[in-house]
KELO-357817 format. One record per residue (C-alpha): residue number from 0; residue in one letter; x, y, z. Coordinates in Angstrom, 3 decimals. Example, Ala and Ser with C-alpha at 12.3 -4.5 7.8 and 13.67 -1.06 7.14 Angstrom:
<mardrens>
MARDREN_0_A_12.300_-4.500_7.800
MARDREN_1_S_13.670_-1.060_7.140
</mardrens>
This chain:
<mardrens>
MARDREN_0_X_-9.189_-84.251_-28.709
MARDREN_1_X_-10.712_-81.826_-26.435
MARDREN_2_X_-6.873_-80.509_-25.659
MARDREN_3_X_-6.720_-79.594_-29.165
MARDREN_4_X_-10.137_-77.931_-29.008
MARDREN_5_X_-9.496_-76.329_-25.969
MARDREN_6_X_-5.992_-75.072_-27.075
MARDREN_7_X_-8.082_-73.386_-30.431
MARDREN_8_X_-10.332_-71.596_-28.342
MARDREN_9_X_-7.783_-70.036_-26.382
MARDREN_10_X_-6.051_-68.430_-29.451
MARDREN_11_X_-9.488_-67.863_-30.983
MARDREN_12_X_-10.491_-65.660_-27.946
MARDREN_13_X_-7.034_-63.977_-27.464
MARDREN_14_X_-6.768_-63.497_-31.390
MARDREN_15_X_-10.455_-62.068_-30.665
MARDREN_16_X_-9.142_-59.659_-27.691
MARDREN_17_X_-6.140_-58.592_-29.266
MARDREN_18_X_-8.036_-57.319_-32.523
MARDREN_19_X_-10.577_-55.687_-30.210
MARDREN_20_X_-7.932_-53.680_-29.055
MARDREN_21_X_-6.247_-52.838_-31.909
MARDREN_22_X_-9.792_-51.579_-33.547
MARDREN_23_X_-10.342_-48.949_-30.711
MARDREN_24_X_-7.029_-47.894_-30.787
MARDREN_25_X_-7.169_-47.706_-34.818
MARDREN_26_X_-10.751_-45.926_-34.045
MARDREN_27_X_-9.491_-43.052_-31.949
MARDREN_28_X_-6.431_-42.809_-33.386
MARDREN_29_X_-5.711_-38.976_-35.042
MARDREN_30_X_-3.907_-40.010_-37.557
MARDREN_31_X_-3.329_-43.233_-39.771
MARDREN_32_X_-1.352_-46.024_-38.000
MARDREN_33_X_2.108_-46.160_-39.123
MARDREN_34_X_3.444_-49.370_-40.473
MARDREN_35_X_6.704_-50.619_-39.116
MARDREN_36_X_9.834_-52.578_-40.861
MARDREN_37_X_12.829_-54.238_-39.880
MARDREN_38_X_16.351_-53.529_-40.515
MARDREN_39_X_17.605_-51.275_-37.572
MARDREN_40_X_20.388_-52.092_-35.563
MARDREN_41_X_19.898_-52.940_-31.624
MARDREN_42_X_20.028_-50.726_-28.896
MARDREN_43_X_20.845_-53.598_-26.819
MARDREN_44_X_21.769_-57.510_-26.993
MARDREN_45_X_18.147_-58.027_-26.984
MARDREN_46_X_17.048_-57.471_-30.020
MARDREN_47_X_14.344_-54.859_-30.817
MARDREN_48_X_10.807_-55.763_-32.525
MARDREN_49_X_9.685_-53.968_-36.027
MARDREN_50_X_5.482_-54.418_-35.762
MARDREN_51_X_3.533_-54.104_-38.415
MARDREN_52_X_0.116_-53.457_-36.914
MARDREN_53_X_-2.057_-53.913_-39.722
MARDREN_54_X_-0.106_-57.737_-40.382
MARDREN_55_X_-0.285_-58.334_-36.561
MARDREN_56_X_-3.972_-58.233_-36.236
MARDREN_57_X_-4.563_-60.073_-39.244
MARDREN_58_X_-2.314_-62.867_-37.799
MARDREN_59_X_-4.019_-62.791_-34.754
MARDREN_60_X_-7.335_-62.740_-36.176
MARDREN_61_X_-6.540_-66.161_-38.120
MARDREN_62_X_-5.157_-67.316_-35.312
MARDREN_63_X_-1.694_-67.672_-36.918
MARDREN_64_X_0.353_-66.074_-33.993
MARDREN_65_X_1.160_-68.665_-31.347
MARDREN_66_X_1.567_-68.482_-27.558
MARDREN_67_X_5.426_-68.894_-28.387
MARDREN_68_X_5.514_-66.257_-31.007
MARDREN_69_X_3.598_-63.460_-28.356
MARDREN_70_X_6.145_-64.939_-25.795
MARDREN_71_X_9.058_-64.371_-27.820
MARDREN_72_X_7.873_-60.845_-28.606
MARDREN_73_X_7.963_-59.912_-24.762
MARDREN_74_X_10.508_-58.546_-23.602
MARDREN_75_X_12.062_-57.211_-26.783
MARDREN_76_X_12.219_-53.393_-27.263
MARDREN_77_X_9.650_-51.770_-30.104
MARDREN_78_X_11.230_-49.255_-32.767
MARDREN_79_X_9.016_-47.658_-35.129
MARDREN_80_X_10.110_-45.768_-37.813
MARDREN_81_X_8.282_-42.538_-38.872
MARDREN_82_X_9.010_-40.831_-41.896
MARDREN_83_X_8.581_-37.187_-41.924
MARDREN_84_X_5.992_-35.437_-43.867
MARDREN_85_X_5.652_-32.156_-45.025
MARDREN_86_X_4.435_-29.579_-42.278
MARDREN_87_X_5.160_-31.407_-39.644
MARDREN_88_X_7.087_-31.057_-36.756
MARDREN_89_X_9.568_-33.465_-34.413
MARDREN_90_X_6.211_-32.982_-31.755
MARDREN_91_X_3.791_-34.147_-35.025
MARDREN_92_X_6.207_-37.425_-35.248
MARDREN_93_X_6.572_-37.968_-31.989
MARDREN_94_X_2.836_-38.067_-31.542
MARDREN_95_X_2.071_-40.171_-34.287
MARDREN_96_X_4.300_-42.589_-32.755
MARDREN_97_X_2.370_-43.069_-29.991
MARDREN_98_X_4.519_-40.704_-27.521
MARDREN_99_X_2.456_-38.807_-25.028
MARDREN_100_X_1.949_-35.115_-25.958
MARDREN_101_X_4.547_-34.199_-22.532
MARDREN_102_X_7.484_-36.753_-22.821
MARDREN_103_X_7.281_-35.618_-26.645
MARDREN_104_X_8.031_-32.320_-25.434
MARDREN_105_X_10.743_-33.128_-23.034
MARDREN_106_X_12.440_-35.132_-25.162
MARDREN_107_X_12.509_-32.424_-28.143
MARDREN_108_X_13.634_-29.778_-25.187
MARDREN_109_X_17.027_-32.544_-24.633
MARDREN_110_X_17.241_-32.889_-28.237
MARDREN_111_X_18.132_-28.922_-28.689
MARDREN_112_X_21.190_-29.606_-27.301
MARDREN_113_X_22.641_-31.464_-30.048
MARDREN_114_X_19.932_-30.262_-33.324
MARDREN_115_X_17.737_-27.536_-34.166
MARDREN_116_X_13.905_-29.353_-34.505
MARDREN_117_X_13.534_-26.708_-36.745
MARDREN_118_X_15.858_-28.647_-39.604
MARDREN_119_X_13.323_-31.234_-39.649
MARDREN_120_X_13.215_-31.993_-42.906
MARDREN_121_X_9.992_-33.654_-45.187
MARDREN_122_X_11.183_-37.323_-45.842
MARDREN_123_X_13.255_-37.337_-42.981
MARDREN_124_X_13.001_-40.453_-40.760
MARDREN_125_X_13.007_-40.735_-37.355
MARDREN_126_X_13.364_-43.741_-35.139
MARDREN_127_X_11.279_-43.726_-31.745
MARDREN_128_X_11.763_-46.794_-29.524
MARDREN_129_X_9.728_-47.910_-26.667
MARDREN_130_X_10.339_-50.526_-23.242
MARDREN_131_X_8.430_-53.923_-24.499
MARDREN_132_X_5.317_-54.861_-24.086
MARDREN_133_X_4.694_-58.059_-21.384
MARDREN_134_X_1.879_-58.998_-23.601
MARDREN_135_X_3.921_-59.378_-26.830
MARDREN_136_X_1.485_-56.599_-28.861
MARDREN_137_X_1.592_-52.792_-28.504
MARDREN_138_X_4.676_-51.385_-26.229
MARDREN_139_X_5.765_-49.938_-22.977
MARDREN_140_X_7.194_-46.346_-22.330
MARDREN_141_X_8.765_-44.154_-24.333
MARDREN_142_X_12.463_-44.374_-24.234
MARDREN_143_X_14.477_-43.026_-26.803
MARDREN_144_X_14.051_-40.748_-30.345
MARDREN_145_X_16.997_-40.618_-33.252
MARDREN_146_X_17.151_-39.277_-36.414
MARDREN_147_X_20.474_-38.329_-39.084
MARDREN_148_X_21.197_-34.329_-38.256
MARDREN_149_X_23.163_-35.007_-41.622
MARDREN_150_X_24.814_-38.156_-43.661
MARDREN_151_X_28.060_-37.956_-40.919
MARDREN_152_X_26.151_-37.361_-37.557
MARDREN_153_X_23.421_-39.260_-35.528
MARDREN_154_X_21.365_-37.051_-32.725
MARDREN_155_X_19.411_-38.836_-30.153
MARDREN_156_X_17.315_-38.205_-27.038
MARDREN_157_X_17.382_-41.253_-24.298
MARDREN_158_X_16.009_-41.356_-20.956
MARDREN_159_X_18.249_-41.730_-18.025
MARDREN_160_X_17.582_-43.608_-15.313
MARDREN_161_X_15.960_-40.518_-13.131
MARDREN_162_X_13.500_-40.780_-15.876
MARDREN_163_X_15.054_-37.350_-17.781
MARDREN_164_X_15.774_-37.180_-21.582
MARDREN_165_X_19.403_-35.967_-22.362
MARDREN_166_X_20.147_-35.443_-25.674
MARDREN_167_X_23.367_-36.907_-27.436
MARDREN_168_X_25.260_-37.337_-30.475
MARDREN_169_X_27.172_-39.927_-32.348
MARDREN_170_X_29.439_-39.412_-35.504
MARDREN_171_X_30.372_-41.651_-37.996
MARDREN_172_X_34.128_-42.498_-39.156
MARDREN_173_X_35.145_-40.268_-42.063
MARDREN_174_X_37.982_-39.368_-43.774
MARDREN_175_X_38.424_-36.105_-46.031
MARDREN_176_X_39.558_-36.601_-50.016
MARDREN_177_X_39.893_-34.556_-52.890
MARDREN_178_X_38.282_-36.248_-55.810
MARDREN_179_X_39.033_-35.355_-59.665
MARDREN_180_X_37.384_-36.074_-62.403
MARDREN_181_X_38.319_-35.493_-66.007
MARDREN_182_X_35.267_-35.611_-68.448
MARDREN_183_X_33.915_-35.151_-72.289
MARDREN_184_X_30.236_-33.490_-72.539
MARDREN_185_X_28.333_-35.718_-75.064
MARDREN_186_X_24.729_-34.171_-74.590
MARDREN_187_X_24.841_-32.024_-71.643
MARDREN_188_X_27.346_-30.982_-69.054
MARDREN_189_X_24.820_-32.210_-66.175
MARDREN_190_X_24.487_-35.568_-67.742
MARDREN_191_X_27.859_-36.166_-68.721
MARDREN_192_X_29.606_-35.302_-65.207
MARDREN_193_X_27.048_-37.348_-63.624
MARDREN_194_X_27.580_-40.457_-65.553
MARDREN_195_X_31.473_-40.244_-64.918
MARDREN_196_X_30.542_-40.142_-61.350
MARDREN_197_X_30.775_-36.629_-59.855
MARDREN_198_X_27.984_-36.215_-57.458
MARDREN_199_X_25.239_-33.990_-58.274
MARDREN_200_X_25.959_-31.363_-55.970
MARDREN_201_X_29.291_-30.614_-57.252
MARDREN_202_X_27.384_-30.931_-60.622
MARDREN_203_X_25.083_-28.148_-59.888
MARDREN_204_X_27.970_-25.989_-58.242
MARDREN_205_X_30.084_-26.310_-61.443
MARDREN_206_X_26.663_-25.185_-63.559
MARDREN_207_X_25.995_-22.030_-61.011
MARDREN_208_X_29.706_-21.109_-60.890
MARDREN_209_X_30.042_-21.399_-64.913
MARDREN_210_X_26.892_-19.796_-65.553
MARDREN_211_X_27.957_-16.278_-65.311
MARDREN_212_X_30.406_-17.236_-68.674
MARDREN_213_X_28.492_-20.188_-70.388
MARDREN_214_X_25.232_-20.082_-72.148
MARDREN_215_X_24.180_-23.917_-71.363
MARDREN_216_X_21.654_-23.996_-73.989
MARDREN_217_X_23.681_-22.414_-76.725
MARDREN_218_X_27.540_-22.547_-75.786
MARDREN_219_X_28.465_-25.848_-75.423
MARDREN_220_X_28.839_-28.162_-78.177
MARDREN_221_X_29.228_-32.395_-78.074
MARDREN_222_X_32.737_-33.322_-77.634
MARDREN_223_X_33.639_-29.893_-75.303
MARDREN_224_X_35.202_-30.917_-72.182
MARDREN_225_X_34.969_-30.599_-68.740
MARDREN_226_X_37.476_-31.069_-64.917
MARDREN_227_X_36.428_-30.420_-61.974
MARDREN_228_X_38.435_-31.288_-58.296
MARDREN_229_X_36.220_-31.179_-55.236
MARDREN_230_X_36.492_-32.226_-52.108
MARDREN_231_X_34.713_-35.461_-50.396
MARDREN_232_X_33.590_-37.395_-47.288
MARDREN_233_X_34.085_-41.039_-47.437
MARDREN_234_X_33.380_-43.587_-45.046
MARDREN_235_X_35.452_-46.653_-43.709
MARDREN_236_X_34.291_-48.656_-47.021
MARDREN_237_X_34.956_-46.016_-49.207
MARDREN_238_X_31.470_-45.154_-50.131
MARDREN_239_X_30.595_-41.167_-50.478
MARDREN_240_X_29.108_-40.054_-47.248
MARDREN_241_X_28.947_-36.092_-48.037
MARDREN_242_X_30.538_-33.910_-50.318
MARDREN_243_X_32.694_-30.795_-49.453
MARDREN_244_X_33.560_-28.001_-50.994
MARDREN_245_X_34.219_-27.568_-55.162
MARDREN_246_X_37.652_-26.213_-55.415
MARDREN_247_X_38.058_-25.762_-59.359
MARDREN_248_X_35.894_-26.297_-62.279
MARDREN_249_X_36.589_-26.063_-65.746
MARDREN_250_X_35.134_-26.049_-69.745
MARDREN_251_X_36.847_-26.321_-72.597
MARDREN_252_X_33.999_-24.741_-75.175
MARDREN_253_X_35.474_-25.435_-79.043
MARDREN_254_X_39.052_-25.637_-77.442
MARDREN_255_X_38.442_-22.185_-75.438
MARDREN_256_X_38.990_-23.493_-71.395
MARDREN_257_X_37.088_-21.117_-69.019
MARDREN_258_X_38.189_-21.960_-65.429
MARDREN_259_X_37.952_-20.831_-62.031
MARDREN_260_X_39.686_-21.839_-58.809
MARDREN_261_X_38.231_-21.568_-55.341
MARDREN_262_X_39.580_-18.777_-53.191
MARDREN_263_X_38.899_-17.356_-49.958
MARDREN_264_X_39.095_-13.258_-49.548
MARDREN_265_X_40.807_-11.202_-47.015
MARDREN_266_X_37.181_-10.446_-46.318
MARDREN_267_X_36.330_-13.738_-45.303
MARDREN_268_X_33.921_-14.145_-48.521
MARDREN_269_X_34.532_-17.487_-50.418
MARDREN_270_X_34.787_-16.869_-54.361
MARDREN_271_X_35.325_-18.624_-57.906
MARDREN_272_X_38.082_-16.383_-59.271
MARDREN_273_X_39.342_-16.923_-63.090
MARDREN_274_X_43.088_-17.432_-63.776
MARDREN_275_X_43.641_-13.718_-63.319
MARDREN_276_X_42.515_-12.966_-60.094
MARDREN_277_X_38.810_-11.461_-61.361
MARDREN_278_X_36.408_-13.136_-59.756
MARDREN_279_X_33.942_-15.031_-61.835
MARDREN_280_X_30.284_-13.223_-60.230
MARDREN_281_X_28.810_-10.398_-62.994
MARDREN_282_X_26.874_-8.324_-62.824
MARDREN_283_X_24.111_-9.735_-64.485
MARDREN_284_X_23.099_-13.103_-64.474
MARDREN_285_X_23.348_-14.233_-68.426
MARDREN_286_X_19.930_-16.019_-68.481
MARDREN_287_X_17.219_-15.787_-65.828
MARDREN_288_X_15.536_-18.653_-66.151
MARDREN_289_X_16.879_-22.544_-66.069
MARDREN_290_X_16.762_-24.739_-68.949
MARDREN_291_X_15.475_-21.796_-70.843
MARDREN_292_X_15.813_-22.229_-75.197
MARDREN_293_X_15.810_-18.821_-77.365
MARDREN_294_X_12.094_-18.778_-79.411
MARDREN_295_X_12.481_-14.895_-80.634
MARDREN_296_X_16.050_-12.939_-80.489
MARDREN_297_X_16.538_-9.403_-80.285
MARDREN_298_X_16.259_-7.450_-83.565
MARDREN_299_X_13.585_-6.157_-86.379
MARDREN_300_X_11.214_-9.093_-86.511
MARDREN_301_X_7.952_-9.899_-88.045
MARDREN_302_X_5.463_-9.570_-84.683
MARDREN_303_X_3.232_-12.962_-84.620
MARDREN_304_X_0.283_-11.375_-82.913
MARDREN_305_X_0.328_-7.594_-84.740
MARDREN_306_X_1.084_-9.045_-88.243
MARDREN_307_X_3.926_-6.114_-89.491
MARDREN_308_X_7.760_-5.929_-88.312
MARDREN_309_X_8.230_-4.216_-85.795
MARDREN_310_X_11.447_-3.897_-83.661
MARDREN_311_X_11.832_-6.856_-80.446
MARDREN_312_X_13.444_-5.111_-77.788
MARDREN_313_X_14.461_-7.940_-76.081
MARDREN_314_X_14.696_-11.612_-76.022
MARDREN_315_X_11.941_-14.642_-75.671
MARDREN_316_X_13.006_-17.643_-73.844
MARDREN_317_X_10.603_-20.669_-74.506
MARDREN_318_X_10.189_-21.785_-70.809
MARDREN_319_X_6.835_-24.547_-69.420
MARDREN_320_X_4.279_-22.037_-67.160
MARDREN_321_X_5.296_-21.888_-63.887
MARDREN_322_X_8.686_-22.068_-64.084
MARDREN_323_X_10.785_-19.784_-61.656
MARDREN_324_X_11.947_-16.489_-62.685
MARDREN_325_X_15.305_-15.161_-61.272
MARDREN_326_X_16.362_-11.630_-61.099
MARDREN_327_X_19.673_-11.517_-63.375
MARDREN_328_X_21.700_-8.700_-60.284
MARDREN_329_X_21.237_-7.241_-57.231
MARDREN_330_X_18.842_-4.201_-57.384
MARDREN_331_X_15.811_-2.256_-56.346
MARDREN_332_X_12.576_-2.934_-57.798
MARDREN_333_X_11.321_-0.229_-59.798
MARDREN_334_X_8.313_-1.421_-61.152
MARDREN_335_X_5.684_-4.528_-60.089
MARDREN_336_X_2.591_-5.043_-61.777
MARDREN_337_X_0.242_-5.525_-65.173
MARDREN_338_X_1.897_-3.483_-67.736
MARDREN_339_X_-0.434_-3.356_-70.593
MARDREN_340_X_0.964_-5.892_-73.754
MARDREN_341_X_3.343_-6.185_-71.294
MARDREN_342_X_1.015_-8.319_-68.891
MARDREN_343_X_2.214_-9.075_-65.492
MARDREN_344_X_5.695_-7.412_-65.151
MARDREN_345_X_8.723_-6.322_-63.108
MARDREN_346_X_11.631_-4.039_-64.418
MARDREN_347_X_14.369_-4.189_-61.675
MARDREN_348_X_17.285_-0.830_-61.441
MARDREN_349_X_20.989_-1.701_-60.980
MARDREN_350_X_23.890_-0.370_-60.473
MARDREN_351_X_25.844_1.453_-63.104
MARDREN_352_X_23.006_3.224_-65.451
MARDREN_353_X_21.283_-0.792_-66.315
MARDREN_354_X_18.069_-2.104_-65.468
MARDREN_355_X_16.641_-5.782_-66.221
MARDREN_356_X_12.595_-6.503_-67.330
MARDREN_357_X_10.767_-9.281_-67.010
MARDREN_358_X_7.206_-9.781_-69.000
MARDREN_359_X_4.129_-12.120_-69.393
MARDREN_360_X_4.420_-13.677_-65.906
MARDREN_361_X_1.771_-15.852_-64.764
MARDREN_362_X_2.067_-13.906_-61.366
MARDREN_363_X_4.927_-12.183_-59.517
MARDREN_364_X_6.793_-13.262_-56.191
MARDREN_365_X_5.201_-12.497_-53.076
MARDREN_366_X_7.104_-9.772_-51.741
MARDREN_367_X_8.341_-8.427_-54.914
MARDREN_368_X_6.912_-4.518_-55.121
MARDREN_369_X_8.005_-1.217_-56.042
MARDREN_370_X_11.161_-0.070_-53.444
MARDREN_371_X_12.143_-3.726_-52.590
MARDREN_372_X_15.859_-4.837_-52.857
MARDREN_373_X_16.498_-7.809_-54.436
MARDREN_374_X_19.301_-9.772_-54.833
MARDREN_375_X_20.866_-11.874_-57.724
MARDREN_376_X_19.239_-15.207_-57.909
MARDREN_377_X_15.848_-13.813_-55.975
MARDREN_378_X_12.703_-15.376_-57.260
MARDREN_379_X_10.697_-12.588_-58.778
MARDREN_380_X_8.152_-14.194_-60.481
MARDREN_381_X_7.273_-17.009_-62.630
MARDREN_382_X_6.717_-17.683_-66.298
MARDREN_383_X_3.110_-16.983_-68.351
MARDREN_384_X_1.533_-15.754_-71.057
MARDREN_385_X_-0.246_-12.465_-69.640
MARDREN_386_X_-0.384_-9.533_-71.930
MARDREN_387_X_-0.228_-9.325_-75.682
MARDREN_388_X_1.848_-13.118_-75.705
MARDREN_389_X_1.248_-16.163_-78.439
MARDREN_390_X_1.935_-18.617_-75.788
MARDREN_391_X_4.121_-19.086_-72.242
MARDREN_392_X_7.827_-17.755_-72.301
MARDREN_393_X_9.848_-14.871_-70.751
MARDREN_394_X_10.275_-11.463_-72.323
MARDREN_395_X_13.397_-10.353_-71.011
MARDREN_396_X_15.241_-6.972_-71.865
MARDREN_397_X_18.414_-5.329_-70.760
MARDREN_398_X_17.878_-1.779_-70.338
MARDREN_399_X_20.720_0.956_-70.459
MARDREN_400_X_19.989_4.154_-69.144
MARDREN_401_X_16.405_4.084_-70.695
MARDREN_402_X_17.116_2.086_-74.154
MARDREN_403_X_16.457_-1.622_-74.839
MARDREN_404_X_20.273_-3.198_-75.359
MARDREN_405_X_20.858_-6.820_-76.827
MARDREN_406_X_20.817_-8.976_-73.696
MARDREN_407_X_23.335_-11.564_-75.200
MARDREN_408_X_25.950_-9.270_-76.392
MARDREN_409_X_26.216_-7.211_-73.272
MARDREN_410_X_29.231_-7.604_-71.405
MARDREN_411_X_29.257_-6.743_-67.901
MARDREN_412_X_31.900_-6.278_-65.343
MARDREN_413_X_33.068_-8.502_-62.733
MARDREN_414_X_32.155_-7.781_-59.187
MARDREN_415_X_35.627_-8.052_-58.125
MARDREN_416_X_38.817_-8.042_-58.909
MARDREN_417_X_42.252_-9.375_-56.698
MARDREN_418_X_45.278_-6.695_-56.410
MARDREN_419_X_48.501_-6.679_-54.321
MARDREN_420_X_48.977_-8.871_-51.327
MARDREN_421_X_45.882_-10.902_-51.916
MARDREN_422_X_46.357_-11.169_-55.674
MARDREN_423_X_49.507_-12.647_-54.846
MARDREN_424_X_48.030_-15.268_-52.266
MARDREN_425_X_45.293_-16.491_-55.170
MARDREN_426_X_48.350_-16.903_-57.115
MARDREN_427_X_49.802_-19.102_-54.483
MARDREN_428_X_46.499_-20.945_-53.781
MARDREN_429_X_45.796_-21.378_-57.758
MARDREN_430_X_49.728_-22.654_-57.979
MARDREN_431_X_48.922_-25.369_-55.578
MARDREN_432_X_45.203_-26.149_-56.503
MARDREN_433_X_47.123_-27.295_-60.418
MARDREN_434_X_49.830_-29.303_-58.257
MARDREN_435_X_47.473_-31.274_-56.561
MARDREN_436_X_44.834_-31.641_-59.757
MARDREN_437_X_48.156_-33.276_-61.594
MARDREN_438_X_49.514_-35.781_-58.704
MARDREN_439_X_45.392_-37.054_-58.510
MARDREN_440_X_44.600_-38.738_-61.848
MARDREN_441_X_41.124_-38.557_-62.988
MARDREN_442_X_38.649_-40.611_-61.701
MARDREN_443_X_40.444_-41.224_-58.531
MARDREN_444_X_40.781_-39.515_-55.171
MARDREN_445_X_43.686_-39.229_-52.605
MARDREN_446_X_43.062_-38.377_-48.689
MARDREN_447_X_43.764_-35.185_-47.023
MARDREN_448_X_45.472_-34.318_-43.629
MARDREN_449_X_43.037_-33.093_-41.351
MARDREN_450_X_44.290_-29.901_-41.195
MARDREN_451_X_43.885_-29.371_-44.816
MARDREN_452_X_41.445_-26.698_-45.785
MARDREN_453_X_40.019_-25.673_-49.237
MARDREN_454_X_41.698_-22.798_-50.838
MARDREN_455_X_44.775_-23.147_-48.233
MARDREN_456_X_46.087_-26.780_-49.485
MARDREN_457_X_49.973_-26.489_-48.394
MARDREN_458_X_49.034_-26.375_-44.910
</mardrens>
């Protein structure tokens, strides 16, 4: 009997110590202790401990954890996983690991070898793993920090045994295939080619490639189809590990196919060219904003606010507040700033006599003022309802020379256009690109050589 009393006291007072500890720590900590999971793979045959502070000295407390349990625990390695939040840096995780502030830095000093710390991404995470702890709680010293550069390579800092970091990387086992996929659009071309299983990043390159040609809101119609071949990275069980590059995309809009086939220029300068040899980039962006529906066309129209008809010199798209603005071409800002009924506003000159507008922002761009360039795609401001306005959209206009045109029936020029030697390459390159699209049937993939490369598939 007093055994078993004596044996509760003992695990009474070291539950007692242990959550002392842990309370100090907890109390000067400078940020929140991080909880720890399982489900990492060993650095060595002895397998690492996951500890969950917060369970640990709970356990302890109700004297759950036994002298065998705390035994066990020592001599195991401790990995704690840190996910990364916005703002911070490889330094901020390190720290909030429990790394001191100068082994942080010399480990982020080896890791430059292999990674930028700048690509530190929010919701990254990054493993940090310490030498055990001989009391079974806590750990011992820093000894290694690994995070995914990307989904195909592994970057890692490790002490040596002269107590240096040198940094290292590890890659997994991939294997390159084209993948092609043969769809019809039911409600939307992002939701369709999604649900027949092309990833979303080759989703979102087919909508930015097409978007010079297609109006998404207004052009395509249920039961248009779609094709697309793209390239892939897939691991040793087949699953998708990265994508690659989008070598041709097509619509078929009422039974009129608009395609375009990847193609890289003498130049250097990769492209989406159409079938003959013009390459797919306008001008002029055909709508500014994403997701954007048509409340007020151009034309004579009765004006909601002034109460006659009066002539709309552009066109309204019905856009939430706050959603990004895009300038439709490369150009120099002519004009930045409140503009009477106009409200907050930003006319932009390009080349070849045309100039863009944009009215009713909530606010415009940091950056954007009179003289800046600006390039097609640039943020320039976002959507309001400044100036004479019923309620948030975009007032956009198309300005020739100094007259308001119909933005949706101008038809601008492609940037460029193939000729001689290289036209006669695309030809080759489109030639093969339709060769390989009909030995791959849809929904399927077939593996590359290695030596392979998009827009050059003979080789």
């Amino acid at each position: 009997m007093g055994c078993l009393v004596t044996g509760k006291i003992k695990r009474s007072l070291k539950a007692f110590g242990v959550v002392a500890v842990l309370g100090v720590v907890a109390m000067f900590a400078a940020k929140p202790l991080v909880r720890f999971v399982e489900g990492n793979q060993p650095l060595d045959p002895v397998r690492p401990i996951y500890i969950d502070y917060e369970a640990e000295g709970q356990a302890l407390a109700d004297g759950l954890a036994s002298d065998s349990e705390l035994e066990d625990r020592a001599g195991r390695p401790v990995e704690r996983n840190v996910q990364v939040a916005s703002g911070d840096t490889l330094g901020d995780v390190l720290i909030r690991a429990g790394v001191d502030s100068a082994e942080a830095n010399q480990a982020i000093d080896a890791l430059r070898a292999v990674f930028n710390p700048r690509a530190l991404k929010a919701g990254q995470k990054v493993q940090v793993t310490f030498d055990s702890s001989p009391h079974g709680f806590g750990h011992g010293d820093f000894q290694k920090v690994s995070l995914n550069a990307d989904p195909i390579r592994e970057v890692f800092a490790l002490r040596s045994g002269g107590g240096t970091f040198m940094g290292k990387e590890s890659r997994r086992q991939v294997s390159r295939e084209v993948a092609h996929y043969v769809g019809q659009i039911r409600s939307s071309l992002f939701e369709s080619a999604q649900s027949t299983g092309v990833p979303i990043p080759i989703v979102m390159a087919m909508i930015k490639a097409l978007s010079y040609d297609v109006d998404f809101q207004r052009d395509i119609q249920s039961g248009d189809g779609f094709e697309v071949m793209f390239e892939g990275y897939y691991d040793t069980k087949g699953k998708l590990v990265r994508t690659g590059e989008m070598l041709f995309a097509s619509v078929s809009l009422s039974g009129k196919p608009i395609a375009m086939y990847r193609f890289e220029t003498d130049g250097g300068t990769v492209e989406y060219f159409n079938e003959k040899g013009e390459s797919i980039k306008k001008a002029l962006l055909k709508t500014p904003v994403d997701g954007a529906k048509i409340s007020s066309g151009f034309g004579m129209r009765n004006h909601p606010i002034l109460g006659f008809t009066k002539m709309h010199k552009g066109v309204d798209f019905a856009v939430p507040v706050g959603t990004p603005i895009q300038a439709a071409g490369d150009g120099t800002i002519e004009m930045a700033g409140f503009n009477g009924a106009y409200g907050n506003y930003v006319r932009i000159r390009h080349g070849s006599g045309f100039a863009t507008a944009y009215a009713h922002m909530s606010r415009i761009a940091q950056g954007i003022h009179n003289g800046r360039r600006v390039s097609q795609g640039q943020i320039v401001g976002f959507v309001g309802s400044t100036g004479r306005s019923t309620g948030p959209h975009l007032h956009y206009e198309v300005l020739q020379g100094h007259a308001q045109i119909n933005p949706l029936s101008v038809k601008m020029p492609t940037n460029t256009k193939l000729a001689g030697r290289e036209l006669d390459r695309f030809k080759g390159i489109k030639k093969d690109t339709e060769t390989l699209m009909a030995k791959i049937p849809p929904s399927s993939r077939m593996a590359m050589a290695s030596g392979t490369k998009p827009g050059s598939l003979t080789n």
